[in-house]
C-alpha positions as CSV (number, residue, x, y, z in Angstrom):
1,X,86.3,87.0,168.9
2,X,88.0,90.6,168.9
3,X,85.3,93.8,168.5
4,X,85.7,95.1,164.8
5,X,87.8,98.4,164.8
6,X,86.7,101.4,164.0
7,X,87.8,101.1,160.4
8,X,86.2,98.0,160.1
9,X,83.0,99.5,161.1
10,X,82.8,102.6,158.9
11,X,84.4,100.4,155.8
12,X,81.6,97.8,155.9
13,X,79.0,100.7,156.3
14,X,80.6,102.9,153.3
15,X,80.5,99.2,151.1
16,X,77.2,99.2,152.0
17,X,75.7,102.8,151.3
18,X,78.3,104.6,149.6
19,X,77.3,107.3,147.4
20,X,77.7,106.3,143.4
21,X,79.9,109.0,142.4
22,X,81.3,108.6,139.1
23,X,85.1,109.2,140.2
24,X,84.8,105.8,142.1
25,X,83.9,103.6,139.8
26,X,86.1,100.7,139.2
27,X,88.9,101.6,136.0
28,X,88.7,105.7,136.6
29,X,91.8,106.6,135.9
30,X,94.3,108.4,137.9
31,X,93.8,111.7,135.9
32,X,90.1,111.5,136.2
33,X,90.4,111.6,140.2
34,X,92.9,114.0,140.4
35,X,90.4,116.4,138.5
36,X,87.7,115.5,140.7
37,X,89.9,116.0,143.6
38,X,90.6,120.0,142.3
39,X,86.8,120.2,141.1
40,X,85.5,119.2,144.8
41,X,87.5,121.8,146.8
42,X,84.8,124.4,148.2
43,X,82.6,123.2,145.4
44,X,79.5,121.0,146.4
45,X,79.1,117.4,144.6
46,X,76.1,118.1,142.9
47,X,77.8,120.7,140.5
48,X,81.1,118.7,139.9
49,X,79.1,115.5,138.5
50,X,78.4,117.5,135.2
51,X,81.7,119.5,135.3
52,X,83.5,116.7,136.0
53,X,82.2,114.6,133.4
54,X,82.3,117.0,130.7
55,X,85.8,117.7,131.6
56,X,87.2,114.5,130.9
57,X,85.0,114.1,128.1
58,X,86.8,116.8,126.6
59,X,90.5,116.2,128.2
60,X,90.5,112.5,129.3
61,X,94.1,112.5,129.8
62,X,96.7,115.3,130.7
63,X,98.2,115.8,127.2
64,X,95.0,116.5,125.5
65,X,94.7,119.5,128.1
66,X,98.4,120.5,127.6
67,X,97.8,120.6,124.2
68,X,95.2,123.3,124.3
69,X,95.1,127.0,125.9
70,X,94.4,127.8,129.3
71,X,91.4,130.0,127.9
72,X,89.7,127.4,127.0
73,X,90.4,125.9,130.3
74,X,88.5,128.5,132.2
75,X,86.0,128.6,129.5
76,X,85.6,124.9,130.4
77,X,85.8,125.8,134.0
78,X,81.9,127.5,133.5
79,X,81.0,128.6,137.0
80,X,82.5,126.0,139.3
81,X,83.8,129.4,141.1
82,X,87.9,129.8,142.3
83,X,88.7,129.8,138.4
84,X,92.3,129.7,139.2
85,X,92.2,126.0,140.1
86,X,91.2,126.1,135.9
87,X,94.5,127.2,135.2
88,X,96.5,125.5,137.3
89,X,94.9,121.8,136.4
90,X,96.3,122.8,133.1
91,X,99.9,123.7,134.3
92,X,99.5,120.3,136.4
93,X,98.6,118.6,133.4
94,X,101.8,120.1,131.5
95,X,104.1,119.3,134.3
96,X,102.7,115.5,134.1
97,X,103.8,115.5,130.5
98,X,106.9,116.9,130.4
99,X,107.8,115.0,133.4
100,X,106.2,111.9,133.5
101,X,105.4,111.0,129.9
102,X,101.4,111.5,130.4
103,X,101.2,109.3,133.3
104,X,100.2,110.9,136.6
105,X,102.7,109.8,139.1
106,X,101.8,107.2,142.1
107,X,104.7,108.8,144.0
108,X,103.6,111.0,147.2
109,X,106.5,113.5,146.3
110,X,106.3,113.4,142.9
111,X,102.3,114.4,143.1
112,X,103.2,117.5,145.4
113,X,105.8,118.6,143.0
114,X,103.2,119.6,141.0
115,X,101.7,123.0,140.3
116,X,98.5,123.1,142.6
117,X,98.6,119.8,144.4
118,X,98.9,120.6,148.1
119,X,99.0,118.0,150.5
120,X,95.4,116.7,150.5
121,X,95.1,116.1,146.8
122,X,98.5,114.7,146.4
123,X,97.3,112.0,149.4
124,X,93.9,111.6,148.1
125,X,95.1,110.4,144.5
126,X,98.0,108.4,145.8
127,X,95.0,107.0,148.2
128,X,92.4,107.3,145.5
129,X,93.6,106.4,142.4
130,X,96.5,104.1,143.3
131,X,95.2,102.5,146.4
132,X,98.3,103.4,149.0
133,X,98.3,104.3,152.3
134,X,98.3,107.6,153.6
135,X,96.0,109.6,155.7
136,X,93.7,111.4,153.5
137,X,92.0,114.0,156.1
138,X,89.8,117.0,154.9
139,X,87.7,119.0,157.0
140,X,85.2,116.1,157.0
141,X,88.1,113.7,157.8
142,X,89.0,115.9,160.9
143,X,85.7,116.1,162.8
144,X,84.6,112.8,162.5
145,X,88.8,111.6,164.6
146,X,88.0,114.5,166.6
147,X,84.7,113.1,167.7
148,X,85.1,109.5,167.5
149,X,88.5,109.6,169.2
150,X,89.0,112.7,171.2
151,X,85.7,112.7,172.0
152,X,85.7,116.6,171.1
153,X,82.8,118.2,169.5
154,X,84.7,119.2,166.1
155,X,88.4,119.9,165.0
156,X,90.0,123.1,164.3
157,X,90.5,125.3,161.0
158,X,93.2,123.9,159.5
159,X,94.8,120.6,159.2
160,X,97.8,119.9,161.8
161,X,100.2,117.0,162.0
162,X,98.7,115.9,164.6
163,X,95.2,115.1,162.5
164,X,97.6,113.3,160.2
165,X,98.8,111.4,162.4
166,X,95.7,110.6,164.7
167,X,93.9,109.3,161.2
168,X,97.1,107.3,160.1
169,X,96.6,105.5,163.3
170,X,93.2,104.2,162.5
171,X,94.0,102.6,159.2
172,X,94.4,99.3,158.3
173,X,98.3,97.6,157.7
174,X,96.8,96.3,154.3
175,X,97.3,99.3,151.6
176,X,93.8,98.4,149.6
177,X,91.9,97.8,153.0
178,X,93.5,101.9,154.2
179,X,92.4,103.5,150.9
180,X,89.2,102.2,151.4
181,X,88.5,103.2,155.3
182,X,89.8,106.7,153.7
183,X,87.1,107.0,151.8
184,X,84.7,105.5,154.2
185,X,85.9,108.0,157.3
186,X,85.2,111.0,154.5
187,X,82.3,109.8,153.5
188,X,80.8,109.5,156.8
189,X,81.9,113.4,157.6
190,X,80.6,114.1,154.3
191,X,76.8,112.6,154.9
192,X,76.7,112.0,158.2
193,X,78.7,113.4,161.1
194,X,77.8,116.8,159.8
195,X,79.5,120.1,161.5
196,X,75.6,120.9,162.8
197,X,72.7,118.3,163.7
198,X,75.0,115.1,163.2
199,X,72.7,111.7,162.4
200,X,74.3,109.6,165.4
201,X,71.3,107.6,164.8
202,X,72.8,106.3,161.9
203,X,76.3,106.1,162.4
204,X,78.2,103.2,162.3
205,X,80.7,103.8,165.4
206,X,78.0,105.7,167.2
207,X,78.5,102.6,170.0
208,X,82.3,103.2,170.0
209,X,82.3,107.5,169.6
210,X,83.9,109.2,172.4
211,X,81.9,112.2,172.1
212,X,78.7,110.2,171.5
213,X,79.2,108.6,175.0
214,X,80.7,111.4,176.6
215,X,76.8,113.1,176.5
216,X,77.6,116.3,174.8
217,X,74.9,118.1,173.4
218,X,75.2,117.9,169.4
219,X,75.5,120.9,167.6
220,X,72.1,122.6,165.7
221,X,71.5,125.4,163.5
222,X,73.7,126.6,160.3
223,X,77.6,125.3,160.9
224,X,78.7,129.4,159.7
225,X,77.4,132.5,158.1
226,X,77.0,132.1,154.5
227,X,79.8,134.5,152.7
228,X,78.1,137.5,151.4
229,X,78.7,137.2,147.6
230,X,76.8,140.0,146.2
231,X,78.4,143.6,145.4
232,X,82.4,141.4,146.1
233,X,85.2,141.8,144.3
234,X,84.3,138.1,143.6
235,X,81.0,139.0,141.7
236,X,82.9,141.3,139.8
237,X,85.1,139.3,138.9
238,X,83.0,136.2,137.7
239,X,80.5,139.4,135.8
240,X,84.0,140.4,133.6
241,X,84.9,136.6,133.4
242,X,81.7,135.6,132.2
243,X,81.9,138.6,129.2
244,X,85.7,137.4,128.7
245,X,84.1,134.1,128.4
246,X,82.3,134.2,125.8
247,X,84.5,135.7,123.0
248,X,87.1,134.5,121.5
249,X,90.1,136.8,121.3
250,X,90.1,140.0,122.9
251,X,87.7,142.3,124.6
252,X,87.7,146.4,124.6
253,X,87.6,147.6,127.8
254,X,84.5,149.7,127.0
255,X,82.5,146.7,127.1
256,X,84.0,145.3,130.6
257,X,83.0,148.5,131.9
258,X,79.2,148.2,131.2
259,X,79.4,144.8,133.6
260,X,79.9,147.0,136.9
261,X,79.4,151.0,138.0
262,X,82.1,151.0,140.6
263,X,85.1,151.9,138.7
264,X,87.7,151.4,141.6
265,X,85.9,148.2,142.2
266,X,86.1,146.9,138.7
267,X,89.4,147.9,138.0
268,X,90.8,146.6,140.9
269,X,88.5,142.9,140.4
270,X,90.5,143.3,136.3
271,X,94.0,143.9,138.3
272,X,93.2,140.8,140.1
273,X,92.2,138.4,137.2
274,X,95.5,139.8,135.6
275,X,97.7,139.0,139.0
276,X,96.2,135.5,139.0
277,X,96.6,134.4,135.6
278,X,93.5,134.5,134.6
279,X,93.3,137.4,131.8
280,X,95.9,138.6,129.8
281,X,95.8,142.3,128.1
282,X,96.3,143.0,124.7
283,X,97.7,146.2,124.0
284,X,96.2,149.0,125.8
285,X,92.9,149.1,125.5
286,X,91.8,145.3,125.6
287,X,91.9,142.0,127.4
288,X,91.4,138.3,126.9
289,X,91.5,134.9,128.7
290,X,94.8,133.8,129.2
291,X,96.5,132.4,126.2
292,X,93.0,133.1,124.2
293,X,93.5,133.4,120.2
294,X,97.0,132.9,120.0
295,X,99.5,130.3,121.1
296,X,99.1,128.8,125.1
297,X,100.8,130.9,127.6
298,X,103.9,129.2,129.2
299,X,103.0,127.3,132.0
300,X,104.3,127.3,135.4
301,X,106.1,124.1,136.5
C-alpha cells in the first residue's frame, strides 16, 4: 500500500477540524464567497463573520447591490478598513449583471475581467464556489509549499509563478478532491504553520515536512512590526469617513475640519478619498459618499 500524499494528509485533517465558517457551508452561493473572499483580504476572520453576514443579508445577490449606491456600500462597509474594496464589490457586482445576467461566472477569465478580482480571488471562487482546479495560494498557501516542500523556513513577499506552480503540483487530478486540499493547505497556514511559533506538533505532514526534518530552528516572537495607525493619513481618513458616514447627503467642509488639526494632513487624507472613489464633492464647499442622495455614480467595468 502506497503512503498517502501530502494532499491526502492535510485533506483528511481539514475534514476533520476545519473551522465552521459560514462561507463553507454546503449551498453558499457563488456571490456569497466572492464577498467573503474581498472581505478577508488584510482583514482578520473574526470581523468578517458579522460583516459578511450582514452583507448578504442585505445584498444576497449582485443585482440587489447594483441596484443601490455605492454610498451605501461603504456605509455598509462599517470599519472593515481598505473601504475601496466597498466600492469596487459594487462595480463587480454591476459588471456581473450587465455581463453575465446576475450569475457570477465559473470561468477563470471571465472572473479576472472583473473590476477588483486579481488573481487570488478570481482562483479562490472558481476553486471555492465552483469546485475547479486551480492553485489557490495566499500568503498562508505559500509558507506552508515553502516549508513542506522546499524545506525553507517561509516564502517570499509576493506570489511568483513559481508558488503557482509548485502548489498546482500537489493537487489532486480529481477537480472536487483539488478544491478541497486548497482549502485544507490554507487552512493549515491559517491555524497552524503560522509565520512565528508554528504547531509542528500538530500538523498533519509534520512526518513528511522538509523543513521539519531538515532541523531548522522554528521561528518565535511577532512575525512583523505592527503598522503604526495612529496620527496616518489612514486615521484621517476613516475620522472624515466615519462623519461622511453617518449623513445622508452632503457634508460642509466646516464640520470635516473639526475631525483633525493638521490642515495639510486632512486635506490631503479628503484629496485621497476623492482620487479613490470614495467621496464625491458637491459644489464648493461640501462633500458626500460617492453617489450619496442622488442617482449611483457610473461604475467602472
Amino acid at each position: 500500500m502506497s503512503e498517502p500524499t501530502f494532499a491526502t494528509l492535510v485533506s483528511r485533517w481539514y475534514s476533520e477540524t476545519a473551522r465552521d465558517l459560514p462561507w463553507r457551508h454546503p449551498g453558499v452561493s457563488p456571490w456569497a464567497i466572492l464577498v467573503s473572499e474581498v472581505m478577508l483580504q488584510q482583514t482578520p476572520v473574526v470581523r468578517v463573520v458579522p460583516a459578511w453576514q450582514a452583507w448578504l443579508e442585505r445584498w444576497p445577490t449582485p443585482a440587489a447591490l447594483a441596484e443601490d449606491t455605492p454610498a451605501e456600500a461603504i456605509r455598509m462597509w462599517g470599519r472593515l478598513g481598505y473601504p475601496r474594496r466597498a466600492v469596487r464589490l459594487r462595480e463587480c457586482a454591476v459588471a456581473i449583471v450587465e455581463r453575465h445576467a446576475g450569475v457570477v461566472p465559473d470561468r477563470l477569465d471571465q472572473l479576472l475581467a472583473l473590476p477588483g478580482v486579481g488573481t487570488y480571488t478570481a482562483r479562490a471562487v472558481a476553486t471555492f464556489a465552483y469546485g475547479q482546479r486551480h492553485p489557490v495560494v495566499d500568503t498562508n498557501v505559500r509558507r506552508v509549499v515553502c516549508r513542506a516542500i522546499a524545506g525553507e523556513p517561509d516564502a517570499g513577499p509576493t506570489t511568483r509563478p513559481a508558488d503557482l506552480v509548485a502548489t498546482e503540483e500537489l493537487l489532486p487530478v480529481e477537480p472536487a478532491d483539488a478544491a478541497l486540499a486548497s482549502a485544507a493547505i490554507m487552512e493549515l497556514g491559517a491555524v497552524l504553520c503560522v509565520a512565528r511559533s508554528p504547531r509542528c506538533d500538530r500538523c498533519p505532514v509534520a512526518s513528511i515536512c522538509a523543513w521539519r526534518t531538515s532541523g531548522q530552528a522554528a521561528p518565535t516572537g511577532p512575525s512583523r512590526r505592527p503598522q503604526r495607525y495612529a496620527g496616518t493619513d489612514r486615521q484621517v481618513r476613516g475620522l472624515l469617513l466615519g462623519v461622511l458616514r453617518e449623513t445622508t447627503g452632503p457634508v460642509d467642509r466646516q464640520r470635516l475640519d473639526q475631525v483633525w488639526a493638521d490642515d495639510v494632513q486632512r486635506a490631503r487624507a479628503l484629496a485621497g478619498l476623492v482620487t479613490d472613489g470614495l467621496v464625491e464633492p458637491v459644489g464648493t464647499a461640501s462633500f458626500r459618499l460617492a453617489g450619496d442622495g442622488g442617482p449611483p455614480a457610473p461604475a467602472v467595468v
